[in-house]
N, CA and C of each residue as an Amber inpcrd file, in Angstrom:
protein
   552
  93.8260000  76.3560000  68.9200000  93.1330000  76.7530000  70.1240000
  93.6420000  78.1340000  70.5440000  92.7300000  79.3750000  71.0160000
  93.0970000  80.4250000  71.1680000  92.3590000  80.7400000  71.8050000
  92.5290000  80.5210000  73.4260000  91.4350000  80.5850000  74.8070000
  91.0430000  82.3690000  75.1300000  90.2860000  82.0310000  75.8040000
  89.6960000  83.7650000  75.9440000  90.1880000  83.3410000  77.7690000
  90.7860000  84.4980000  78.0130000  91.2270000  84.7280000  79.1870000
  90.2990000  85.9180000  79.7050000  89.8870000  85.5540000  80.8920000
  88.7260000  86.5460000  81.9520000  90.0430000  87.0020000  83.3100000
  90.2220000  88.1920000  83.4130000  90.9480000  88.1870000  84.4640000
  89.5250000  89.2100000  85.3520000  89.8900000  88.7420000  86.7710000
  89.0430000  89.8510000  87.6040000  90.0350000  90.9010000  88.3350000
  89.3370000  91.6070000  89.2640000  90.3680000  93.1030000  89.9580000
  88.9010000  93.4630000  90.7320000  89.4390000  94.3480000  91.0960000
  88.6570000  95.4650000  91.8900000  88.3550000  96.5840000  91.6350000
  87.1020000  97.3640000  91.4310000  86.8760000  98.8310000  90.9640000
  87.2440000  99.5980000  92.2510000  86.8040000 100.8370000  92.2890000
  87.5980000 102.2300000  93.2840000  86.7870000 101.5710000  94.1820000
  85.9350000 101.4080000  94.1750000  84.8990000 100.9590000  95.5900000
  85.0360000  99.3820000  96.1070000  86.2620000  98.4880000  95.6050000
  86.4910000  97.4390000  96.1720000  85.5040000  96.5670000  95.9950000
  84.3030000  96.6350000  94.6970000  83.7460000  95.5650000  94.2900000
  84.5270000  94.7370000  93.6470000  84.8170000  93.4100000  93.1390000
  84.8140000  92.6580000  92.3200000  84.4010000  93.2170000  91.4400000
  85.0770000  92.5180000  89.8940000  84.5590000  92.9690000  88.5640000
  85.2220000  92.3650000  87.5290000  85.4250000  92.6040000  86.3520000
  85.6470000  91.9740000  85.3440000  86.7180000  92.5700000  84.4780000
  88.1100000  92.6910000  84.3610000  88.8740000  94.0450000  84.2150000
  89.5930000  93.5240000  82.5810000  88.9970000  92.0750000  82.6100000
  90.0970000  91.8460000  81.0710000  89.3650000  90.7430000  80.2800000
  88.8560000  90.7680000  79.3900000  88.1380000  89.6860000  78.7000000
  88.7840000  89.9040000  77.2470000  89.8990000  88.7830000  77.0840000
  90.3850000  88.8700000  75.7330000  90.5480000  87.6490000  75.1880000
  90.9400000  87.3570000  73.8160000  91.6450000  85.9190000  73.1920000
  92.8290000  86.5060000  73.4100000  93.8450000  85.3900000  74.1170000
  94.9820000  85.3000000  73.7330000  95.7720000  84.7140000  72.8200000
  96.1770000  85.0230000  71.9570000  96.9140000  84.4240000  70.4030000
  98.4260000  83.5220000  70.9790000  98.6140000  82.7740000  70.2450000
  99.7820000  82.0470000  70.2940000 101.1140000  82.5630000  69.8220000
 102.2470000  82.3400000  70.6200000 103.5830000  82.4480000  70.4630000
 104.4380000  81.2810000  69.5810000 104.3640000  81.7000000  68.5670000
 104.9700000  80.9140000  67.5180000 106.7370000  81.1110000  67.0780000
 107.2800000  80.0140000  67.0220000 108.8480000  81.0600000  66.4750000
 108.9940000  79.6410000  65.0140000 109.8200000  80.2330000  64.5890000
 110.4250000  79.2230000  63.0670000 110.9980000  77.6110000  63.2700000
 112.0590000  77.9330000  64.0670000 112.7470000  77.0590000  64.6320000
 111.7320000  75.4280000  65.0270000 111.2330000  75.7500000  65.8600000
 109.9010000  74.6460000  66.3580000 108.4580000  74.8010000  65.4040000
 108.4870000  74.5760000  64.1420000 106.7460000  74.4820000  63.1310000
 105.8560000  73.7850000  63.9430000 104.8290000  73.9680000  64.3020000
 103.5870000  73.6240000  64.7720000 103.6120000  73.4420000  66.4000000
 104.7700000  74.2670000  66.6670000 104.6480000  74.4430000  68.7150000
 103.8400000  75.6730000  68.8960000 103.3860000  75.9520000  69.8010000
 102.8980000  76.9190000  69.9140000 102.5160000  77.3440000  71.3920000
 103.0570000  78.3760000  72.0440000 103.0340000  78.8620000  73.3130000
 101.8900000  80.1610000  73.5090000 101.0470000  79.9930000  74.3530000
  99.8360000  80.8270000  74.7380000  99.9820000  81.4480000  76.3740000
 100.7930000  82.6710000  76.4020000 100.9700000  82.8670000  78.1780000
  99.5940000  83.5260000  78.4240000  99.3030000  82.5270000  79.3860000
  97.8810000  83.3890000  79.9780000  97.9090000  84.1520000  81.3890000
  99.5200000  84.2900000  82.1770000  99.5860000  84.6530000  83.0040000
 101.5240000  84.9710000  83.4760000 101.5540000  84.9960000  84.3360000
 102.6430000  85.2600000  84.9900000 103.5000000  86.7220000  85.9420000
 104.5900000  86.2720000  86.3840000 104.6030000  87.1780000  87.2870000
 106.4670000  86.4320000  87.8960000 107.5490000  87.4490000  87.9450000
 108.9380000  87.4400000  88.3300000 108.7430000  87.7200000  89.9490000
 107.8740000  87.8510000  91.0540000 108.0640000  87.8330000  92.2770000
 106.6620000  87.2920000  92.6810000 106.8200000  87.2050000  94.2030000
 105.4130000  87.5070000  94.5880000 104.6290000  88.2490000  94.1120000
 103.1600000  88.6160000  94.3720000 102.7160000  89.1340000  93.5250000
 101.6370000  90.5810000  94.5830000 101.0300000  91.6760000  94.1950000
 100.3250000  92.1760000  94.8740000  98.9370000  92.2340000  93.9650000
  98.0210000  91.7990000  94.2740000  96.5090000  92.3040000  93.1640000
  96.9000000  93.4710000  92.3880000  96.4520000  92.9300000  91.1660000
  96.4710000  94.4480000  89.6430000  95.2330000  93.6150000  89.6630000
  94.3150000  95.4690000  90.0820000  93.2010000  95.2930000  90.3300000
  92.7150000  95.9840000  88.8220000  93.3500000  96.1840000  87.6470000
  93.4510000  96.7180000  86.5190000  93.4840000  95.5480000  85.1450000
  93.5170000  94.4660000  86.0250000  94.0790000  93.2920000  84.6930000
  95.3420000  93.3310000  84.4260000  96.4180000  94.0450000  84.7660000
  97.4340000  94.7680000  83.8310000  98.4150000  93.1390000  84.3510000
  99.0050000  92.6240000  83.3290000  99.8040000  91.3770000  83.8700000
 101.6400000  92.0470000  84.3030000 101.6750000  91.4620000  84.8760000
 102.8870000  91.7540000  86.1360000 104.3240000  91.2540000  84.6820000
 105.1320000  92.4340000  84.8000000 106.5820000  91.9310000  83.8230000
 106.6290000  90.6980000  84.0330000 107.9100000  90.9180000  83.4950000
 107.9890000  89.2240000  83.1130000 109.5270000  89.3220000  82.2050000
 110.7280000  88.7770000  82.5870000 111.9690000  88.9900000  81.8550000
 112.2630000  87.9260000  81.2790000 112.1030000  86.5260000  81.6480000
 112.2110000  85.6120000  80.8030000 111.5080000  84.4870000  80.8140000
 111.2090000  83.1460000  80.0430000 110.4270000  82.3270000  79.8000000
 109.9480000  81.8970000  80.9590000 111.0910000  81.4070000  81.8210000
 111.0530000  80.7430000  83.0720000 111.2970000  81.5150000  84.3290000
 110.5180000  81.5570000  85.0240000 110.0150000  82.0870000  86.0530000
 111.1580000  82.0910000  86.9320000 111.3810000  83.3590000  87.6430000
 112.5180000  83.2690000  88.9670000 112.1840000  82.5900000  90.0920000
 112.6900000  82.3630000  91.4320000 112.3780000  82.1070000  92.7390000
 110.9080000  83.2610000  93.3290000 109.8320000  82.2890000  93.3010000
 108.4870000  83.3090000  93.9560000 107.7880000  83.6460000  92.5780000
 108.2480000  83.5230000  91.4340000 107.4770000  83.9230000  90.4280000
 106.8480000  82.8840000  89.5940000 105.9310000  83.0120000  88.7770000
 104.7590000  81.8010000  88.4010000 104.9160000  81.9600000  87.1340000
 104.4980000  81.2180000  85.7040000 103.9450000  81.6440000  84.7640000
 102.6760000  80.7890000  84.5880000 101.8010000  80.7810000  83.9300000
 100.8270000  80.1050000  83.3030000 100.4380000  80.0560000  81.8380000
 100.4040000  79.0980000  81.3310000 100.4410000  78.2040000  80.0290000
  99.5100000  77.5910000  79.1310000  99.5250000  77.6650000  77.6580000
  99.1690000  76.6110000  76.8380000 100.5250000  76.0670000  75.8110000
 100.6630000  75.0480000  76.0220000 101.4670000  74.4770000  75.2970000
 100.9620000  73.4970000  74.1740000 101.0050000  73.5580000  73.0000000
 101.0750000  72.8660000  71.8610000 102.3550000  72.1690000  71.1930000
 101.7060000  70.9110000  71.3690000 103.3430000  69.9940000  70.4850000
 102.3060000  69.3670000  69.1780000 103.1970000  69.5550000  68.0770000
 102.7260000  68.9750000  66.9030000 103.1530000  67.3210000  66.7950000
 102.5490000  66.4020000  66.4040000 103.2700000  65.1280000  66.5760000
 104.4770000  65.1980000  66.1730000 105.3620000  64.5950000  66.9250000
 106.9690000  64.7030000  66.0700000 107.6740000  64.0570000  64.9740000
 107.1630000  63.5890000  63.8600000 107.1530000  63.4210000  62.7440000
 106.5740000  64.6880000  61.6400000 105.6560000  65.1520000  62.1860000
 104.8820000  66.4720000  61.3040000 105.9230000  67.6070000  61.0010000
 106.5310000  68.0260000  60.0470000 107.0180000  68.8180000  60.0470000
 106.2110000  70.1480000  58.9270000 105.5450000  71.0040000  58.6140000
 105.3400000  71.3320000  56.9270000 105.9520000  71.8500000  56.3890000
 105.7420000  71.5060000  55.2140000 106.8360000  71.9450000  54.0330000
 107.0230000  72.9930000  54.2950000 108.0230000  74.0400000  53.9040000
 108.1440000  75.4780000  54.0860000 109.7220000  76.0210000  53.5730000
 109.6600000  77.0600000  53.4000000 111.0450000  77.6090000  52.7910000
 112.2540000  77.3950000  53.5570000 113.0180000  77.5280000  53.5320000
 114.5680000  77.2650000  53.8340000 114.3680000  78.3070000  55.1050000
 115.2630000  77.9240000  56.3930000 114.8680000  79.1580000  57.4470000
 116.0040000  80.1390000  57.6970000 116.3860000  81.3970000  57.6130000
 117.9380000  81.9120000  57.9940000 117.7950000  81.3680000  59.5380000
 119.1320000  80.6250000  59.9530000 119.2020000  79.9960000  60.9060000
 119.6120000  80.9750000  62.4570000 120.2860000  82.0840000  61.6600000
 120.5640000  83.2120000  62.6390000 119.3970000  83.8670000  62.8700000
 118.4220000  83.9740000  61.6750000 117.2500000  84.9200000  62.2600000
 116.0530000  84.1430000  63.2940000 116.4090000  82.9150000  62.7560000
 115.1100000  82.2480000  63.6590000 115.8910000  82.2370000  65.0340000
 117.1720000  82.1800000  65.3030000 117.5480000  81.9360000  67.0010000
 117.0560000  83.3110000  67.5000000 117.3980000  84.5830000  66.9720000
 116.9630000  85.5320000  67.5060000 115.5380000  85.5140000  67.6930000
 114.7400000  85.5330000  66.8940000 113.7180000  85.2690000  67.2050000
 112.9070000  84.3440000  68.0540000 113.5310000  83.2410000  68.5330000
 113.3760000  82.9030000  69.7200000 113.9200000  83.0110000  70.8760000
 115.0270000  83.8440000  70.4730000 115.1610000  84.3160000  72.1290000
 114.5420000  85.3040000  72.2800000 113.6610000  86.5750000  70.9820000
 113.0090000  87.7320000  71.6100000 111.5100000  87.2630000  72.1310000
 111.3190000  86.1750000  71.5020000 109.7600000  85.4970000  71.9270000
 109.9450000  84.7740000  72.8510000 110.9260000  83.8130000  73.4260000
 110.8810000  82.4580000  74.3730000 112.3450000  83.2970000  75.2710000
 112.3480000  84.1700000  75.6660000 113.7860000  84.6600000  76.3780000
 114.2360000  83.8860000  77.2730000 115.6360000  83.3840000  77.0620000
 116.2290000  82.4510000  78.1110000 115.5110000  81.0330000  78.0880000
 114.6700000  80.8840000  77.3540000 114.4900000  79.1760000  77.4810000
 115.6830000  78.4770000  76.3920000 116.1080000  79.0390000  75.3200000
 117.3980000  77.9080000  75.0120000 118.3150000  77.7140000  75.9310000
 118.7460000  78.5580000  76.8520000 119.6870000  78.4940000  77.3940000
 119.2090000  77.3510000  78.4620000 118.1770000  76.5970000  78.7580000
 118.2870000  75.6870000  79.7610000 117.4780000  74.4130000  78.8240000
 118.0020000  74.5390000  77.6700000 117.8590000  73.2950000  76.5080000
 119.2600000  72.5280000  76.5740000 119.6030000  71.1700000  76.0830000
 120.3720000  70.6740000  76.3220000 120.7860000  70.3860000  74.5570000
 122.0150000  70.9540000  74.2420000 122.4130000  71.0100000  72.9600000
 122.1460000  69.2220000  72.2210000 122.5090000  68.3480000  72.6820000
 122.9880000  66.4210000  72.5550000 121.6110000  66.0590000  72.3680000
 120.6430000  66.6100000  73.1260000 119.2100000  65.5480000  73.5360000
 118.1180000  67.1680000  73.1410000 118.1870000  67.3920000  71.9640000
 117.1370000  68.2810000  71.5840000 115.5290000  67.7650000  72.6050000
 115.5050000  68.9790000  73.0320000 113.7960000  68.5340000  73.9560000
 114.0830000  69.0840000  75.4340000 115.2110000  67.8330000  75.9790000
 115.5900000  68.1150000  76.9970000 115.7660000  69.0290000  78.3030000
 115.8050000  69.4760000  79.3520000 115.7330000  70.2780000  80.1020000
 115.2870000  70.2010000  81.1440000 115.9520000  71.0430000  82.5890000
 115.8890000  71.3180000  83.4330000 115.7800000  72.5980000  83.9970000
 114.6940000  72.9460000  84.6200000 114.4050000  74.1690000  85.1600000
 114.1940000  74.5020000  86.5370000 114.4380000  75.5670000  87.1870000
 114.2540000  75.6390000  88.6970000 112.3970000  75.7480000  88.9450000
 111.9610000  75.2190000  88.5720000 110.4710000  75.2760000  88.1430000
 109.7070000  74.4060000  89.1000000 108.7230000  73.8300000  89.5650000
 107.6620000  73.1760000  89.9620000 106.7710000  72.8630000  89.0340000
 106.3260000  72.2460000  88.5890000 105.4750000  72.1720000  87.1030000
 104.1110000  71.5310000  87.5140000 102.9520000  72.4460000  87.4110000
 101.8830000  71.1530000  87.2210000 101.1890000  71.8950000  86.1430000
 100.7350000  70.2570000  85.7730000  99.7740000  71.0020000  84.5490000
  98.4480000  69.4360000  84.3810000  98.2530000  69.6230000  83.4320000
  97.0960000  69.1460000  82.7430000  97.3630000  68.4340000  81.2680000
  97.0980000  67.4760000  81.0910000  96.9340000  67.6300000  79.4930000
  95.3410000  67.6950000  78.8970000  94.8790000  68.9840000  78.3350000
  93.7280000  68.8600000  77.8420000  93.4140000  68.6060000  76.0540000
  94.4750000  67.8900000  75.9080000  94.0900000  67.8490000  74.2230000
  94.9990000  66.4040000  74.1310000  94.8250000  65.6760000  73.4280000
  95.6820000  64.6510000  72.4870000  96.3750000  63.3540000  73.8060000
  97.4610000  63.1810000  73.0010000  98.5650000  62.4870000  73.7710000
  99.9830000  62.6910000  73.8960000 101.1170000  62.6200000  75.1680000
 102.0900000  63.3210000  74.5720000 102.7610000  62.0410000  75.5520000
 104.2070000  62.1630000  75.4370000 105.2270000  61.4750000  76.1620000
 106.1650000  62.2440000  77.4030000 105.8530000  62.2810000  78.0220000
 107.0630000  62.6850000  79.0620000 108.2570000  61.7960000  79.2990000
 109.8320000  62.2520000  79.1120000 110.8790000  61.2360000  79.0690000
 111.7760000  61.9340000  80.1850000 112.3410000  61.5830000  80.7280000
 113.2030000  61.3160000  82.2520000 114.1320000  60.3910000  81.9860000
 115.1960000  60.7590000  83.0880000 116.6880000  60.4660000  83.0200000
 116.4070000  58.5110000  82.6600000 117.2430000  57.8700000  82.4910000
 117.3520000  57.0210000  82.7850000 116.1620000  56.0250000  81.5530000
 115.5050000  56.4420000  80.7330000 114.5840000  55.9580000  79.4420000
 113.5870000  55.4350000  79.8790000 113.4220000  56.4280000  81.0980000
 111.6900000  56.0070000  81.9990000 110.7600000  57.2950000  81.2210000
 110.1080000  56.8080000  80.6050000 108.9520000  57.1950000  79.9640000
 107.5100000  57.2200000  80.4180000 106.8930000  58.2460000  80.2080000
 105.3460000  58.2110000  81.0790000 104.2070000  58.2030000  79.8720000
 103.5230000  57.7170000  79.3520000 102.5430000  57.9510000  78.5960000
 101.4290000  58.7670000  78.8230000 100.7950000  60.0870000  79.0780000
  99.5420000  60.9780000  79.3780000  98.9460000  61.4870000  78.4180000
  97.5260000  61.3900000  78.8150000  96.5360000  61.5400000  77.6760000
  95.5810000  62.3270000  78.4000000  94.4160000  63.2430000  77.3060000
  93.4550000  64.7000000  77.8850000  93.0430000  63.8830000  79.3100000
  92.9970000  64.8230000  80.4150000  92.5410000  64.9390000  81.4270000
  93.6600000  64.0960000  82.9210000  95.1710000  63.5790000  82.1630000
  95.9910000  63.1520000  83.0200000  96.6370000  64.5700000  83.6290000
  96.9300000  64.5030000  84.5180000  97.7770000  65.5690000  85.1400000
  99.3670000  65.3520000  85.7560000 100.2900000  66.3640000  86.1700000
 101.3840000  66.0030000  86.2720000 101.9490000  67.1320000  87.5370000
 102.8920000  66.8470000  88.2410000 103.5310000  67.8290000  88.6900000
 105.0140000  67.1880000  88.7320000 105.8010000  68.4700000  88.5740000
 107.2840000  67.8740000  88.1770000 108.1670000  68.7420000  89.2520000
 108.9120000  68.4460000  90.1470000 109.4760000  68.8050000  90.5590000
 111.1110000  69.4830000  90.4920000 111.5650000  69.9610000  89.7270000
 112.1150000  70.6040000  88.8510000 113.4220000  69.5950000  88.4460000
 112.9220000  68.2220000  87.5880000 113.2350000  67.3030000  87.4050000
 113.6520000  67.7520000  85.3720000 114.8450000  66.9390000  85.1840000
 115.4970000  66.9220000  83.8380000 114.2470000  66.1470000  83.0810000
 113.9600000  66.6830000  81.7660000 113.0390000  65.8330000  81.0010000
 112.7950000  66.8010000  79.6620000 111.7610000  65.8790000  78.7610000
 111.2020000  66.6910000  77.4960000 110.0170000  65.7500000  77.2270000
 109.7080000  66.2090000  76.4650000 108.6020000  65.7650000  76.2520000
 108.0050000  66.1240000  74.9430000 107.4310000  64.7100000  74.2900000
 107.1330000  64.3810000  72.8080000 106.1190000  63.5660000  72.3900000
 105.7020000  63.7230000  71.1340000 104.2900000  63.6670000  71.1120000
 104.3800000  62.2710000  69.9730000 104.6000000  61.1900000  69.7130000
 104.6350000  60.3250000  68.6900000 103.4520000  59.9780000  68.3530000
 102.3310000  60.6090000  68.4140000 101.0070000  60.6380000  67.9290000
 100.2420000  60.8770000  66.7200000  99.8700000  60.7440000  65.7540000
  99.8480000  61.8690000  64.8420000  98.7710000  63.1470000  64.9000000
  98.4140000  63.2290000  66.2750000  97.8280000  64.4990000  66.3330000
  98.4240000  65.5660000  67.4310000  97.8640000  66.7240000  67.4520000
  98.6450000  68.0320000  68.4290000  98.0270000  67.5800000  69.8780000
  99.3040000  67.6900000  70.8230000  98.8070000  67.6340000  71.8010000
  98.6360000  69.0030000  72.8410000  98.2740000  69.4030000  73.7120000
  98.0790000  70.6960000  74.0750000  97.6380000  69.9330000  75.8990000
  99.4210000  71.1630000  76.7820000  98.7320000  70.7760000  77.9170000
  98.5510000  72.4680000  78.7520000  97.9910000  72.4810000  79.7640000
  97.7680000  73.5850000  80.5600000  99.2160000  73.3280000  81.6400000
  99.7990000  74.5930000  82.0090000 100.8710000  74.5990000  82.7190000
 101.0130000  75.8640000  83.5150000 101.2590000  75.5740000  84.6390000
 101.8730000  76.4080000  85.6280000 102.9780000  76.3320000  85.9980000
 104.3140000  76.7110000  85.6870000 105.2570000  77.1410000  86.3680000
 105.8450000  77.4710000  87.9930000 106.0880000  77.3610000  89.1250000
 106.3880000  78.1190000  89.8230000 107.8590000  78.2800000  89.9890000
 108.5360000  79.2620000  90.1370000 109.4940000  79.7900000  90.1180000
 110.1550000  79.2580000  91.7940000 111.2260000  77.8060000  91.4960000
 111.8890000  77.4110000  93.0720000 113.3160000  77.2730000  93.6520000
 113.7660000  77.1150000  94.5560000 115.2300000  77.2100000  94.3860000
 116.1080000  75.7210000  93.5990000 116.9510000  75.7320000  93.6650000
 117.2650000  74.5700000  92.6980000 118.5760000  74.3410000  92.1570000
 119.1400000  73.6390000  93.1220000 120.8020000  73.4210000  93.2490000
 121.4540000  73.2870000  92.1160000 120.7000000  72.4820000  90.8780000
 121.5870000  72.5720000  89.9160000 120.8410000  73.2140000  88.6080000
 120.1210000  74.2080000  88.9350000 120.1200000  75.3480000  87.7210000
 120.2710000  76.5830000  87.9120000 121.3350000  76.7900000  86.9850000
 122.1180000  78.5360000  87.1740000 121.3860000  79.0240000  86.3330000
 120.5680000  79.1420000  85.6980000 120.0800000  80.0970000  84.2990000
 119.1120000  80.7400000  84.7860000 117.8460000  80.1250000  85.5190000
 116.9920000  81.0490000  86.1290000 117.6590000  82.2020000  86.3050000
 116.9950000  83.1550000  85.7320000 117.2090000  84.4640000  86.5700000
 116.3970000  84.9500000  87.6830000 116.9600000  86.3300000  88.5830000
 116.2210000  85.9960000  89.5770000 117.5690000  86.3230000  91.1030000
């Protein structure tokens, strides 16, 4: 899936208009085969209209205090792996920290998946089926058209399906007593 993003703005004369009509391609790294991250938005503060399309920086995966991102997320079922060559293990970390910046660092080394973010989360699932898992081996089952909001609660989430699941996500960037990594 590789959505066409419409952003609007304003011309010199303060009409409405149409300032960005593109496909956005997916963020792929080695490490994770068949994940795949699609930012269709975001923004490290409040925000003022870019009446240009032009999308607002952005320093790392996860959004600071006041700042948003917006999402496609792809999980491959977690059994799927494909065959593929041997990976240099140093080159693929770099490479996901120059593509996913600062999201290992709020991964939990013991419980691969895992994580906590100063985040607000809602999203959507518009494709497949996936698992959401939480402290304590409380498990949620959601399927296309369930929705979620997470309150910047420890979890991961996995797909024991054998097909890709894909959800829509918004980020908001909140305060959050026990995560230091946000930057911000």
């Amino acid at each position: 899936m590789n959505p066409r993003r419409i952003v609007t703005g304003h011309n010199a004369g303060g009409r409405a208009v149409v300032v960005l009509d593109e496909i956005v391609y997916p963020v792929t790294v080695d490490l994770l085969p068949g994940k795949a991250w699609h930012l269709l938005g975001g923004a490290d503060k409040i925000l003022t209209y870019s009446n240009d399309g032009s999308d607002a920086p952005t320093r790392s995966y996860f959004p600071s205090v006041g700042g948003f991102r917006f999402r496609f997320i792809t999980f491959p079922p977690d059994g799927a792996r494909p065959a593929r060559d041997p990976v240099d293990l140093h080159a693929a970390l770099r490479e996901f920290e120059e593509k996913l910046p600062g999201m290992a660092a709020h991964m939990e080394r013991k419980l691969p998946g895992m994580h906590t973010t100063g985040t607000v989360d809602c999203g959507m699932i518009i494709a497949g089926e996936i698992t959401l898992e939480l402290d304590d081996d409380v498990t949620v089952e959601l399927k296309a058209g369930d929705t979620f909001v997470q309150n910047g609660t420890r979890h991961r989430w996995t797909n024991p399906s054998d097909a890709p699941a894909t959800m829509c996500l918004v980020a908001i960037g909140a305060h959050h007593g026990g995560v230091t990594t946000n930057p911000g």
